[in-house]
C-alpha positions, 0 to 999 in steps of 0.5 A: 472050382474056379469064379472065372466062367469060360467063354463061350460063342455069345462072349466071342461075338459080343467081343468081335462085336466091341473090337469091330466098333473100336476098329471102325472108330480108328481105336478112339474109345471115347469116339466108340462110345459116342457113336454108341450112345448116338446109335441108342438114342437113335433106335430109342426114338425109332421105338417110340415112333413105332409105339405110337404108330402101332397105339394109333392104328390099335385105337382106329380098330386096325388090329384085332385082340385075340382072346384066348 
C-alpha cells in the first residue's frame, strides 16, 4: 500500500486556488504570501467587528435564546 493519498476534487481546487494567487501576483511567491496574510488580517478583524456587533445586540435583547 502506498503513503501517497491520490488527489482528490478538494486537493484540484485548493491547487487551482494556490496557482490562480501566484498567477494574480505575477509568479512573486513572497508577493502572494503577503497579500495573503494581508487578506487574514483583514477577514480577522472583519470577525471581531461582527462578534461585537452581534455580542451588543445579544446584550440590548435584540436576539432571543432558544432552549431546547
Amino acid at each position: 500500500m502506498s503513503s501517497v493519498s491520490q488527489p482528490n476534487e478538494q486537493d484540484d481546487g485548493l491547487e487551482a486556488a494556490v496557482d490562480q494567487a501566484i498567477a494574480v501576483c505575477g509568479g512573486n511567491l513572497r508577493a502572494t504570501i503577503r497579500a495573503q496574510i494581508v487578506a487574514n488580517n483583514f477577514l480577522g478583524s472583519e470577525v471581531e467587528e461582527l462578534r461585537k456587533a452581534v455580542s451588543h445586540a445579544f446584550t440590548r435583547g435584540r436576539f432571543r435564546t432558544h432552549t431546547g
